[in-house]
LUMBAVO-246244 format. One line per 2 residues: number of its first residue (from 0); their letters; for each residue x negated, y negated, z negated of C-alpha. Coordinates in nm, 4 decimals. Example, Ala and Ser with C-alpha at 12.3 -4.5 7.8 and 13.67 -1.06 7.14 Angstrom:
<atoms>
0	AS	-1.2300 0.4500 -0.7800 | -1.3670 0.1060 -0.7140 .
</atoms>
This chain:
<atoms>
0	XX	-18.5084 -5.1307 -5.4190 | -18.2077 -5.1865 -5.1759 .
2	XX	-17.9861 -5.0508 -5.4919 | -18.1287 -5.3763 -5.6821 .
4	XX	-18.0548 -5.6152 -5.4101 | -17.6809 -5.4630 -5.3645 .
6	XX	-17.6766 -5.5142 -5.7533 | -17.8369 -5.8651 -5.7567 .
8	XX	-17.5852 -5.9820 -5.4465 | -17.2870 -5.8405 -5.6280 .
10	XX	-17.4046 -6.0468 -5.9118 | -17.4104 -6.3307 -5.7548 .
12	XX	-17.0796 -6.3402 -5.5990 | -16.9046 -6.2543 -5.9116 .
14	XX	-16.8899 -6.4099 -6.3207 | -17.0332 -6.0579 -6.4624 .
16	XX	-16.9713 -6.0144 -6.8591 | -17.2113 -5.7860 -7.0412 .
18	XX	-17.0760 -5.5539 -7.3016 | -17.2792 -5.4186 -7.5305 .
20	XX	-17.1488 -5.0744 -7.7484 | -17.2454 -5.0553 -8.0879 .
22	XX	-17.2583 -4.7191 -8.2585 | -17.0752 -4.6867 -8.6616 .
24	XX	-17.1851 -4.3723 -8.7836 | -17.4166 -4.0845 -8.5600 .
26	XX	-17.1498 -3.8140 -8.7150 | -16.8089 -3.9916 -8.4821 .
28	XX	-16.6056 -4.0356 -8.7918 | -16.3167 -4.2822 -8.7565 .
30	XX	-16.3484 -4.5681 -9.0160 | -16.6576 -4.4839 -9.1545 .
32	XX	-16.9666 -4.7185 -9.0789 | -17.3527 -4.7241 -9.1573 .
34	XX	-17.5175 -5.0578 -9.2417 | -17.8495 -4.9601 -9.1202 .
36	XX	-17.7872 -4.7924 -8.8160 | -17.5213 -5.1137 -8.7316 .
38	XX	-17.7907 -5.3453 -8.8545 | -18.0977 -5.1488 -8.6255 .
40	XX	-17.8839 -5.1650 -8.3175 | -17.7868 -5.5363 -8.3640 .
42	XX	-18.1348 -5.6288 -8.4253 | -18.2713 -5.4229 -8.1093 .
44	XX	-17.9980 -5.5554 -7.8793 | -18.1276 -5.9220 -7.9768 .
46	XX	-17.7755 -6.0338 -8.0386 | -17.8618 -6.2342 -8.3133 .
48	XX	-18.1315 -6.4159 -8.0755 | -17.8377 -6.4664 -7.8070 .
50	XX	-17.6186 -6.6542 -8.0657 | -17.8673 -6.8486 -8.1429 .
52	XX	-17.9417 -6.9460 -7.7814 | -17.5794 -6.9718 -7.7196 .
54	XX	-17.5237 -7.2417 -8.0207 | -17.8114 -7.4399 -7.8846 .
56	XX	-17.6949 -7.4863 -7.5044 | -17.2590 -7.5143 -7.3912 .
58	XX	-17.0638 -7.2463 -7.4738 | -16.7940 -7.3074 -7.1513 .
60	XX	-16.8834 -7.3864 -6.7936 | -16.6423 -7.4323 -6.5179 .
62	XX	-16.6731 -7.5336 -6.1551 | -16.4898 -7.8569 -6.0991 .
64	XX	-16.1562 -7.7408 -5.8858 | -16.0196 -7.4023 -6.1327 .
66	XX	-16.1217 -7.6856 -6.4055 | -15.9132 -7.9183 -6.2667 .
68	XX	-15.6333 -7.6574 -6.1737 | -15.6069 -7.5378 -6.5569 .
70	XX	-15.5912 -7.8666 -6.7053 | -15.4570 -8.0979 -6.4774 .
72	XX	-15.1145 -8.1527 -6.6599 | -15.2890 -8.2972 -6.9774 .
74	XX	-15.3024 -8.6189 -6.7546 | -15.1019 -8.8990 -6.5934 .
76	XX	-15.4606 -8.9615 -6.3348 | -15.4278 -8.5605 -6.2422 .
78	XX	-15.0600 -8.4898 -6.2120 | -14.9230 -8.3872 -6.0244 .
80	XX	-15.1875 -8.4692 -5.7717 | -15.5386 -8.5844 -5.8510 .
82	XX	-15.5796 -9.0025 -5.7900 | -15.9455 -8.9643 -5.7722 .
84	XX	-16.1070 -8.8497 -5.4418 | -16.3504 -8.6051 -5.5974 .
86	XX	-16.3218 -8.3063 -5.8363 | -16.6467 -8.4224 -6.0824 .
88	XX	-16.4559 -8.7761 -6.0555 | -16.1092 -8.6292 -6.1506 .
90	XX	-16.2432 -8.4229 -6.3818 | -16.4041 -8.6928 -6.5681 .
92	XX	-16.0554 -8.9002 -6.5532 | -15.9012 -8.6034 -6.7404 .
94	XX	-16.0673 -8.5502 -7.0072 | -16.1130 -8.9758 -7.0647 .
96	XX	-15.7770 -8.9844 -7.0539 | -15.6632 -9.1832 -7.3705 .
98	XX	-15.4331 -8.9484 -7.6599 | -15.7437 -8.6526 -7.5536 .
100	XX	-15.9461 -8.5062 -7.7648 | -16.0727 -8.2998 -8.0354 .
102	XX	-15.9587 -8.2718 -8.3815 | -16.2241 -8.3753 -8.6695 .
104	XX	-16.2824 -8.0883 -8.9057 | -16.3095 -8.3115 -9.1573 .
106	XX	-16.0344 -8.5259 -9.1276 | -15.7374 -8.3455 -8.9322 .
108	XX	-15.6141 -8.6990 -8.8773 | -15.8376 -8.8190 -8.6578 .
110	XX	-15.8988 -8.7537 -8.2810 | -16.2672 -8.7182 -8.1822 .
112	XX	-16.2421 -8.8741 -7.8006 | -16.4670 -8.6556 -7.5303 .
114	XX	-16.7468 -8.8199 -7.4375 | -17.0514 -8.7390 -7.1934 .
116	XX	-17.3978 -8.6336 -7.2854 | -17.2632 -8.7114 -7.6752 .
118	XX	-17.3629 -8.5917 -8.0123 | -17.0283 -8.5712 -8.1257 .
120	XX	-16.7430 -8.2697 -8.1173 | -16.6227 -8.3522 -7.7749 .
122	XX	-16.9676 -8.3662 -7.5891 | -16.9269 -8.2750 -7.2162 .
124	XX	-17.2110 -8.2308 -6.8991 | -17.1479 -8.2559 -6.5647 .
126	XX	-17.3315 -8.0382 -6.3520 | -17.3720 -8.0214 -5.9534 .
128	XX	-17.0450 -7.7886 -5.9065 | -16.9582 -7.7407 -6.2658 .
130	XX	-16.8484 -7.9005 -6.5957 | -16.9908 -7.7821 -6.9367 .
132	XX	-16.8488 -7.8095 -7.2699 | -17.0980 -7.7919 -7.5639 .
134	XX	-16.8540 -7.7192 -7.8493 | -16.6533 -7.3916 -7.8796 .
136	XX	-16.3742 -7.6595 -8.0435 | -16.3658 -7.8757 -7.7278 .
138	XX	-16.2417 -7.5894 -7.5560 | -16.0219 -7.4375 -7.8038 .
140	XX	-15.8341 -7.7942 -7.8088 | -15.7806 -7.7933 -7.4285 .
142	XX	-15.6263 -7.4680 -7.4609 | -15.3933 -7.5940 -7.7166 .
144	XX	-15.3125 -7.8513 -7.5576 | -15.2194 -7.6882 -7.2827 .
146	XX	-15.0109 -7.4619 -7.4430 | -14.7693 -7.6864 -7.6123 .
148	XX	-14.7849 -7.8786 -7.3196 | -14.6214 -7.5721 -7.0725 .
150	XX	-14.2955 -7.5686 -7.2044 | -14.2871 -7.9108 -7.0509 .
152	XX	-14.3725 -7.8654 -6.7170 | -14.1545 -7.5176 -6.7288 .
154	XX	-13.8760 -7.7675 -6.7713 | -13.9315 -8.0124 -6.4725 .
156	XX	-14.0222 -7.7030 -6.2189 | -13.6882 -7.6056 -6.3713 .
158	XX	-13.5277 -7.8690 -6.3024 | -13.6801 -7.9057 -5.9534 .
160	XX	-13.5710 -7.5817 -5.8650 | -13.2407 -7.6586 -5.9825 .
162	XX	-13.1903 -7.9891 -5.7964 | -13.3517 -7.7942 -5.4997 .
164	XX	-13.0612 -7.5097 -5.5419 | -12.7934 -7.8075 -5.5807 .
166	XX	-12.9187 -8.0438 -5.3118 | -12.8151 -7.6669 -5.1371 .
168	XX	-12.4736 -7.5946 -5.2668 | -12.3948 -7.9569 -5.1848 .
170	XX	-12.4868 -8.0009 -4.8568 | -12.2722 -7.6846 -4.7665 .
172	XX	-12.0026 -7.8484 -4.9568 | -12.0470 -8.2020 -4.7502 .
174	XX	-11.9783 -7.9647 -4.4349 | -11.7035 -7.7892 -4.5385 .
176	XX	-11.5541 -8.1262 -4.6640 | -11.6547 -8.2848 -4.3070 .
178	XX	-11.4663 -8.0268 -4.1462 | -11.1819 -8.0086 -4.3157 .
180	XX	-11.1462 -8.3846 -4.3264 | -11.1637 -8.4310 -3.9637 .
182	XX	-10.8839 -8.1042 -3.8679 | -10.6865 -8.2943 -4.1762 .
184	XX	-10.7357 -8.6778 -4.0225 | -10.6692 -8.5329 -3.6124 .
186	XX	-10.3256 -8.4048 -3.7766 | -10.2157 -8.7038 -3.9831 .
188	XX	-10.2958 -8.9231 -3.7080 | -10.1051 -8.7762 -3.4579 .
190	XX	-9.7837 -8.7860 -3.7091 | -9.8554 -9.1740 -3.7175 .
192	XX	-9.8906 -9.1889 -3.3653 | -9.5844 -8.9941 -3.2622 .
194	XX	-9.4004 -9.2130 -3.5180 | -9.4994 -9.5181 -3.3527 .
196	XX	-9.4464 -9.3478 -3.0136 | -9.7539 -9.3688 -2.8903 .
198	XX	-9.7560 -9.2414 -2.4971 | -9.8813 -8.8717 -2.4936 .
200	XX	-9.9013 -8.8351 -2.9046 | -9.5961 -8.5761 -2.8211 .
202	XX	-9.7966 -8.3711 -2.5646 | -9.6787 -7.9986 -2.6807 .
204	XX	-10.0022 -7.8770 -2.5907 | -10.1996 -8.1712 -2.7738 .
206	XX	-10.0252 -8.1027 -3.1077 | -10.0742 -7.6823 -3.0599 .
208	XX	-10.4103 -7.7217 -3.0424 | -10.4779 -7.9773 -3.3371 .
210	XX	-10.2583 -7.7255 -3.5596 | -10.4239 -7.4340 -3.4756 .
212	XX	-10.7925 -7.5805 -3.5522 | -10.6119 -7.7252 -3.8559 .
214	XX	-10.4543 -7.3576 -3.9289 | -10.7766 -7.2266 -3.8855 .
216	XX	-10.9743 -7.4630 -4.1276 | -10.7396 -7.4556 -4.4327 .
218	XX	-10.6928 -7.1370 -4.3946 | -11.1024 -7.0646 -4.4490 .
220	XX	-11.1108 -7.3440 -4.6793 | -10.7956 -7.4093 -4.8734 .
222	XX	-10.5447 -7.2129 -5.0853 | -10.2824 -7.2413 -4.8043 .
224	XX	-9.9601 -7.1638 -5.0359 | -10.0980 -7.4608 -5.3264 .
226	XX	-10.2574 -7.7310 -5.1191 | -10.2234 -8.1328 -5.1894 .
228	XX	-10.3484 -8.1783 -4.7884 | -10.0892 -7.8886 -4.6804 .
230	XX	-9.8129 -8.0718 -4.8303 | -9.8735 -8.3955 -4.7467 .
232	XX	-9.8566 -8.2758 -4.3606 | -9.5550 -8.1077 -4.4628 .
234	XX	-9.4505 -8.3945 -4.5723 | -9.5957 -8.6482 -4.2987 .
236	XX	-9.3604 -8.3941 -4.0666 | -9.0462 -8.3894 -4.2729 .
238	XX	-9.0758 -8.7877 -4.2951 | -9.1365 -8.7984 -3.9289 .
240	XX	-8.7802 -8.6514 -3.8731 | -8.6041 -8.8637 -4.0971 .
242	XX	-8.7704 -9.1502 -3.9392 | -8.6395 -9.0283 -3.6036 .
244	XX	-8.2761 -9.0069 -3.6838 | -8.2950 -9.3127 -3.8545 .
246	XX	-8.4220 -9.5391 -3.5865 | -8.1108 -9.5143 -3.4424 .
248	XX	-7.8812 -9.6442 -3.7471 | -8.2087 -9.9029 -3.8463 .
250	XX	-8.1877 -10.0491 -3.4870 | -7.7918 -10.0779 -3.5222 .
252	XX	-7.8988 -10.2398 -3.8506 | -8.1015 -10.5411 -3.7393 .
254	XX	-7.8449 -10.6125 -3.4496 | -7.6150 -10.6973 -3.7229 .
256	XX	-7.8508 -10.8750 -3.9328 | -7.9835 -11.0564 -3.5806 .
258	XX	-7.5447 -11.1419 -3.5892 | -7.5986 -11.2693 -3.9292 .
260	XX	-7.9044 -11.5068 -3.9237 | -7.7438 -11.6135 -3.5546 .
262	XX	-7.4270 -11.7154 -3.8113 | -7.6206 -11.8690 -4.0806 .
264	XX	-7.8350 -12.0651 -3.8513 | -7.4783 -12.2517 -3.7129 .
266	XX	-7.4179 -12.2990 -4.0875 | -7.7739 -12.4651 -4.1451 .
268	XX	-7.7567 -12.6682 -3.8497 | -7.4260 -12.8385 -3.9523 .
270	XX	-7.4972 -12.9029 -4.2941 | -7.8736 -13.0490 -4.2089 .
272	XX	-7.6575 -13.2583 -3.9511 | -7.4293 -13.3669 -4.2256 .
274	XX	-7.7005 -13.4698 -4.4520 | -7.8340 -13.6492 -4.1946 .
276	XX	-7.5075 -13.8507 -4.1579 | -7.4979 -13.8651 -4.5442 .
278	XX	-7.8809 -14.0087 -4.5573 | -7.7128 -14.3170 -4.3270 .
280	XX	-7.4380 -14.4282 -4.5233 | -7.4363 -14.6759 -4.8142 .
282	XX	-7.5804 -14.6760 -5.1601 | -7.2042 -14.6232 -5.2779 .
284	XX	-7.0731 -14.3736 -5.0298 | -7.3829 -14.1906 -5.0838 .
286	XX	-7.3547 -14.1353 -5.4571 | -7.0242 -14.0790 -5.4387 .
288	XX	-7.1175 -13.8005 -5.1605 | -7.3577 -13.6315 -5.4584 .
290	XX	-7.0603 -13.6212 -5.7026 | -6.8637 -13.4415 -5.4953 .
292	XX	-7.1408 -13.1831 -5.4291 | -7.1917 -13.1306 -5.7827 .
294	XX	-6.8566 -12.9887 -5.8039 | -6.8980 -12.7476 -5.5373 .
296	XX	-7.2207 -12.6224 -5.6973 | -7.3256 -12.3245 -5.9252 .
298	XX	-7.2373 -12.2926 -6.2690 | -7.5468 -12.2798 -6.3499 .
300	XX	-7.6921 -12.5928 -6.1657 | -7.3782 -12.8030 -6.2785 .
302	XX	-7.5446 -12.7457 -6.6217 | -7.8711 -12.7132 -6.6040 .
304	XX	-7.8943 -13.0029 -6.3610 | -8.1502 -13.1266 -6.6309 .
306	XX	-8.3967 -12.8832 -6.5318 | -8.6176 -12.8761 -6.1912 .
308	XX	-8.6226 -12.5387 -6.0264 | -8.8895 -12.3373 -5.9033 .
310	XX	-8.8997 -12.2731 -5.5411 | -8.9097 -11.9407 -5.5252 .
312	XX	-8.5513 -11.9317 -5.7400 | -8.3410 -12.1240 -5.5045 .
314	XX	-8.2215 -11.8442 -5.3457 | -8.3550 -11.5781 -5.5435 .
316	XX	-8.0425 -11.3032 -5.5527 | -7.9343 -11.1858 -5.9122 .
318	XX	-8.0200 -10.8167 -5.9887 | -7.9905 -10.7925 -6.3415 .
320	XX	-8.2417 -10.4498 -6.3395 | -8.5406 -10.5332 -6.2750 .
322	XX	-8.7211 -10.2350 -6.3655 | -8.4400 -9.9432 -6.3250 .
324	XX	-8.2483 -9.7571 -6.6028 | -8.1428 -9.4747 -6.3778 .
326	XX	-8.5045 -9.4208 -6.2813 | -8.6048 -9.4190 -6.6721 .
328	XX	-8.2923 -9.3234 -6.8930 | -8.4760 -9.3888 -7.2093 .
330	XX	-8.4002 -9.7578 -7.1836 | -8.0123 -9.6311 -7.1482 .
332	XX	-8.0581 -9.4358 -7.4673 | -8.1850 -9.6856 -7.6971 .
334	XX	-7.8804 -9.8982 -7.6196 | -7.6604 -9.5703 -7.6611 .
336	XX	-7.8088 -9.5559 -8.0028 | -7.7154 -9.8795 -8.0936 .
338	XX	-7.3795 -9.8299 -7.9675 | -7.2482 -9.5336 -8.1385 .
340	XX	-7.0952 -9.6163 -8.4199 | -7.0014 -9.9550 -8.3961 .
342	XX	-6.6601 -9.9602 -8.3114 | -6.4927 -10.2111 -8.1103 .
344	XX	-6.6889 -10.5168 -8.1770 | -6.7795 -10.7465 -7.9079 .
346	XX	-6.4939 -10.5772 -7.6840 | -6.6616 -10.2072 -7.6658 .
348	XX	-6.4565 -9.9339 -7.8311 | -6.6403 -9.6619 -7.9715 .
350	XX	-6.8008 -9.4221 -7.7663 | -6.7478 -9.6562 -7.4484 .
352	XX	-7.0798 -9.7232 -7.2502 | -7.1941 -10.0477 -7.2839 .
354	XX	-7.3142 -10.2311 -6.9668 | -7.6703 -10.3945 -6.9006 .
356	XX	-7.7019 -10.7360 -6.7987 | -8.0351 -10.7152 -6.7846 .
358	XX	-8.3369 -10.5350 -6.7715 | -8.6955 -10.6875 -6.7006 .
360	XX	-9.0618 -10.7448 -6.7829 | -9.1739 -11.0602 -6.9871 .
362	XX	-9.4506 -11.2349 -7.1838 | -9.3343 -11.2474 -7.5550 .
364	XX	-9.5116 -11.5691 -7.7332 | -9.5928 -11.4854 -8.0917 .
366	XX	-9.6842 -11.7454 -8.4121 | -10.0368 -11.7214 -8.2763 .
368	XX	-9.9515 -11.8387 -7.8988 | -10.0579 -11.5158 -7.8096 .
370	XX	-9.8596 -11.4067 -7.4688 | -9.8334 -11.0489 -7.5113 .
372	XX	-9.6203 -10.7723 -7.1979 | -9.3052 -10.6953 -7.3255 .
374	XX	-8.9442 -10.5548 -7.1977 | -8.6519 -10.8047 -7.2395 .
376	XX	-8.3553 -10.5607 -7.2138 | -7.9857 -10.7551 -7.2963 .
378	XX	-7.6429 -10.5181 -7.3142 | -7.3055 -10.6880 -7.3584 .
380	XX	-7.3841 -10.6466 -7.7590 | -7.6954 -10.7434 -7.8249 .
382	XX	-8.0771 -10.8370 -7.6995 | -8.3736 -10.6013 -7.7216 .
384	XX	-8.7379 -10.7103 -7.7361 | -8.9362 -10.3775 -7.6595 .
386	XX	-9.2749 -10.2525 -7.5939 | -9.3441 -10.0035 -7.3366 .
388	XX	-9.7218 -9.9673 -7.2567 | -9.6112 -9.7087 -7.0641 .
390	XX	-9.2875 -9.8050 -6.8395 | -9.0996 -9.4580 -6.9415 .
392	XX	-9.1289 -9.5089 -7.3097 | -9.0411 -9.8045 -7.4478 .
394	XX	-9.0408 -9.9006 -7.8558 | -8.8368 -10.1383 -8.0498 .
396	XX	-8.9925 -10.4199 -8.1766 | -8.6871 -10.6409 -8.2502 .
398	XX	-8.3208 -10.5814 -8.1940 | -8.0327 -10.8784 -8.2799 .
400	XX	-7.7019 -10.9417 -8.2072 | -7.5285 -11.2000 -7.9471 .
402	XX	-7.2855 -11.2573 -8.2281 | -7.6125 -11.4065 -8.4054 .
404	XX	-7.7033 -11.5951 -8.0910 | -7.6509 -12.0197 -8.1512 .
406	XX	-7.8641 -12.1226 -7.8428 | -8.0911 -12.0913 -7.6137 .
408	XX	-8.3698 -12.4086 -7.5876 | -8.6098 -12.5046 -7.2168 .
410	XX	-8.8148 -12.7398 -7.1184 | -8.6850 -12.9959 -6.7947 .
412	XX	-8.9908 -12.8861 -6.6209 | -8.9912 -12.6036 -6.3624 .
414	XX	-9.1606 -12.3420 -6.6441 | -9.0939 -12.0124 -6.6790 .
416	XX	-9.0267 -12.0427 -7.1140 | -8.6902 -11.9711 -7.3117 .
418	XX	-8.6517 -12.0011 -7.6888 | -8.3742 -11.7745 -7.8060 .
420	XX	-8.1952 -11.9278 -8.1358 | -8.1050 -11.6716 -8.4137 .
422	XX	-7.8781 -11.7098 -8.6872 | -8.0516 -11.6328 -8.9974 .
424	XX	-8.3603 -11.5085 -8.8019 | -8.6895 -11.6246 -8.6767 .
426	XX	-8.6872 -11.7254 -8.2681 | -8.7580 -11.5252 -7.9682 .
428	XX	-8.9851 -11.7254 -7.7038 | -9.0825 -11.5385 -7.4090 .
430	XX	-9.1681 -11.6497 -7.0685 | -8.9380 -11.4813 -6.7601 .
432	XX	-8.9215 -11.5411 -6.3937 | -8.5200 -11.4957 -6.4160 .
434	XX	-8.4630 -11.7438 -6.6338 | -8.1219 -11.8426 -6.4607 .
436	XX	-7.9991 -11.5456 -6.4299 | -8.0591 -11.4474 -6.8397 .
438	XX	-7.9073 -11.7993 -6.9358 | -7.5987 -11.7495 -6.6721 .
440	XX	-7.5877 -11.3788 -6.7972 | -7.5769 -11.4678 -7.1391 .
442	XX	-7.3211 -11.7800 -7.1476 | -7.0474 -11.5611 -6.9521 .
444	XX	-7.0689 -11.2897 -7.1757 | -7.0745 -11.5040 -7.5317 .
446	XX	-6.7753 -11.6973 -7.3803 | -6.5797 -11.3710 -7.2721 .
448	XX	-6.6749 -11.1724 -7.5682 | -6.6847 -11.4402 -7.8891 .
450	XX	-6.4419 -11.6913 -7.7059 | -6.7589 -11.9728 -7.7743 .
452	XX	-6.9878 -12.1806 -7.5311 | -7.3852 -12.1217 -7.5517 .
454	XX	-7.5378 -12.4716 -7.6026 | -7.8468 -12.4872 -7.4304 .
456	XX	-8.1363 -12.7406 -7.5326 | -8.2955 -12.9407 -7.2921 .
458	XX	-8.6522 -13.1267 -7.3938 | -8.9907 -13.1535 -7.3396 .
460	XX	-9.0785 -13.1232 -7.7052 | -8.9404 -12.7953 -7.8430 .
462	XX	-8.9481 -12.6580 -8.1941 | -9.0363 -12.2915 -8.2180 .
464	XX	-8.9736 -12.1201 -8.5864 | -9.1582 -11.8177 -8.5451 .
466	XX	-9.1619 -11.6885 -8.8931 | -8.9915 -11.7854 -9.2230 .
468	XX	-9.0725 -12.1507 -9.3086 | -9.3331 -12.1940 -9.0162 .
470	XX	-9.2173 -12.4409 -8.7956 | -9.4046 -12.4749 -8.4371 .
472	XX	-9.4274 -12.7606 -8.2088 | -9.4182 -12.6548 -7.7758 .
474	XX	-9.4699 -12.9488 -7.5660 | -9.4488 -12.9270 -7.2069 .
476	XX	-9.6378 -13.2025 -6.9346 | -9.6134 -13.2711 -6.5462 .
478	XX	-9.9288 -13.2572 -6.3722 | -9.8743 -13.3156 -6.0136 .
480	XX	-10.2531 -13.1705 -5.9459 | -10.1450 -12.8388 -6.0548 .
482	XX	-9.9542 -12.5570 -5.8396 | -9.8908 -12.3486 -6.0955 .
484	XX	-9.8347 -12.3717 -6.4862 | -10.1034 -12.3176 -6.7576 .
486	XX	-10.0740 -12.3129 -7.1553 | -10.3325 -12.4021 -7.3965 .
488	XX	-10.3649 -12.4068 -7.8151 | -10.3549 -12.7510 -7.9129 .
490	XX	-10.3854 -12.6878 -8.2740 | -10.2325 -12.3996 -8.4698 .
492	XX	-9.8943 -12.5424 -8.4940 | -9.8777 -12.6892 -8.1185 .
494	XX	-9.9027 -12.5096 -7.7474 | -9.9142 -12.7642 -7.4480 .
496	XX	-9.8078 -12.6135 -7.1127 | -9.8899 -12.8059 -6.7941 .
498	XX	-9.6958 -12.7482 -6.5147 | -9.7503 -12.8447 -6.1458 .
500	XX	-9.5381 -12.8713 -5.8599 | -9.4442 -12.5431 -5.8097 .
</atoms>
């Protein structure tokens, strides 16, 4: 008796499976089976009576919470945490979850939905503490569904982990940076400060210390011998020398400029009181006082007193390189090119280097009015129009002669535009802040070289040929609202540029 209660309580605390041996043959030969014996023992074992029973009643039960724990991935109301309150409700949300179900045998096609205390494929009972499926298919499709629904979730824990492993590696790598920073930034800003002479940023024993925590840091951290932050502190240092020896010439420097200014300022102050004095006399006396200062003026504003000046050009100082050959000898080459070979036209003999009067970035208008970057580089032979998307290589894009230069054409307004004339060639309009200077450049060396003057055209209504038989129309309007200049398309053959007082 107590052996039957230990056996009834261990049954009860447990999911017991009965197996049930079935003897082939009463001579234990491998592969060699009797019908009736097979057949006897079946029938007195009652299997056939089980089966039956089993078809009858649900083939699968389940408490709610190892249910839920299998399957809960199949849906959206279960993962990755349950939105129901109960197991028997969040078990019921799973499998009513909408895409679940079981395949008809019939028609593979079709999804048979599960329903509760149903006729159908996916019939389901809730018990107490369980879950029951009826169908042995209902379960089977679970199980597939699960399985080709693993991979999945493999990927996000995956992914999880590796975030988690990242999120890791990263915030070590925020602390290193954070450290290294901050011995980098103590360093640089005591260069600044002992270059500004801060009091106390040359403390000996301030400056050992930051270096050594520095030392220490890059040292852990860095490659010490190939370092950007290493050799900019090298650097910072080096500079900081330079700068020190050279406050004592800069400071000599600006007492002689402070000289200068204190001499121009005498200068300004007598001619402001002499065109005070001038303001006062007669209509007569006073024009007669403007012809005289004509003469006395520029070459360049004797002549081109038709056109009002920007400005910012009034005293701008003439440079002629704007961008710098010795800084990119390619721009030196091309014009070396050009010259070899020539022989002594234009007063160069051959193999003599030419010289550049000048070198600078422009807008080059096309037959479209498109305004597009360009290099205008002009050598005592002849004018370049190159491209050079990148500074240090510029491209040819048109090359002519000064020999073939008959003019040069602007508006009276204070623009920025200059039509080049070509003999035999379509124009060059581009649009350059040293306007001047190219014009004044360009008539000095046509009149030393070709013994001619440069006319120069002065209107508001220009004509632009920019290709063969297309003649162009630029017209060019005051508008005193403006403080800068603008262009617009009128049509295809006309461009209007407003310009403001600038």
């Amino acid at each position: 008796r107590t052996q039957v209660a230990d056996l009834l309580e261990k049954l009860d605390g447990c999911n017991p499976h009965y197996i049930r041996c079935i003897k082939p043959n009463e001579k234990k030969q491998p592969l060699a089976i009797s019908k009736e014996l097979v057949a006897e023992q079946v029938r007195y074992l009652g299997l056939v009576e089980n089966l039956s029973v089993r078809r009858q009643g649900f083939c699968y039960s389940q408490p709610y919470a190892p249910f839920i724990k299998r399957y809960s991935f199949l849906s959206a109301s279960t993962w990755p945490n349950p939105v129901a309150h109960s197991s028997r409700k969040a078990a019921v949300d799973l499998l009513t979850t909408a895409g679940l179900g079981v395949r008809d045998p019939d028609n593979k096609n079709e999804l048979i939905p599960f329903q509760e205390d149903s006729d159908t494929l996916g019939c389901f009972c809730l018990g107490r503490n369980k879950i029951f499926l009826r169908h042995p298919q209902a379960l089977s499709a679970l199980e597939i569904l699960r399985e080709e629904r693993i991979p999945a979730i493999v990927n996000i824990i995956e992914n999880a982990w590796r975030r988690y492993k990242n999120r890791i590696a990263l915030r070590a790598f925020s602390a290193a940076s954070t450290q290294l920073f901050t011995a980098y930034g103590a360093v640089w800003k005591n260069c600044q400060d002992r270059r500004k002479r801060v009091p106390g940023a040359a403390n000996k024993e301030h400056v050992a210390k930051i270096y050594a925590n520095w030392d220490a840091v890059s040292t852990k951290l860095l490659n010490v011998n190939n370092s950007r932050l290493v050799k900019s502190l090298k650097q910072e240092e080096e500079l900081n020398s330079v700068l020190f020896m050279q406050s004592f010439v800069q400071a000599r420097t600006q007492r002689r400029e402070f000289l200068t200014l204190k001499k121009a300022q005498i200068v300004f102050s007598k001619r402001f009181r002499g065109l005070k004095t001038r303001k006062q006399l007669a209509n007569d006396m006073w024009r007669s006082c403007k012809v005289a200062l004509l003469g006395v003026r520029t070459e360049f504003e004797r002549y081109l007193g038709k056109k009002k000046r920007r400005r910012d050009s009034l005293d701008r100082t003439y440079h002629g390189d704007y961008i710098g050959v010795n800084k990119f000898p390619a721009y030196a080459s091309i014009i070396q090119a050009h010259t070899e070979g020539r022989g002594a036209k234009a007063g160069c003999g051959r193999g003599q280097k030419e010289k550049l009067l000048f070198l600078g970035t422009v807008e080059k208008v096309n037959e479209r009015w498109a305004h597009q970057t360009r290099v205008l580089m002009i050598s005592e032979s002849r004018v370049f129009n190159l491209k050079a998307d990148k500074i240090q290589q510029p491209k040819e894009r048109r090359v002519f002669e000064l020999a073939r230069l008959t003019g040069l054409a602007m508006s009276t307004q204070p623009d920025n535009y200059l039509i080049f004339r070509v003999k035999g060639e379509i124009d060059l309009m581009v649009q350059v802040s040293q306007k001047t200077e190219v014009v004044q450049a360009l008539r000095a060396r046509i009149e030393k070289a070709y013994g001619r003057e440069l006319p120069v055209e002065f209107s508001d209504e220009l004509d632009f040929y920019a290709a063969k038989g297309k003649q162009l129309k630029v017209k060019f309007a005051f508008e005193r609202s403006m403080k800068d200049s603008e262009w617009s398309k009128v049509d295809r053959h006309t461009m209007l540029v407003k310009v403001g007082i600038i």
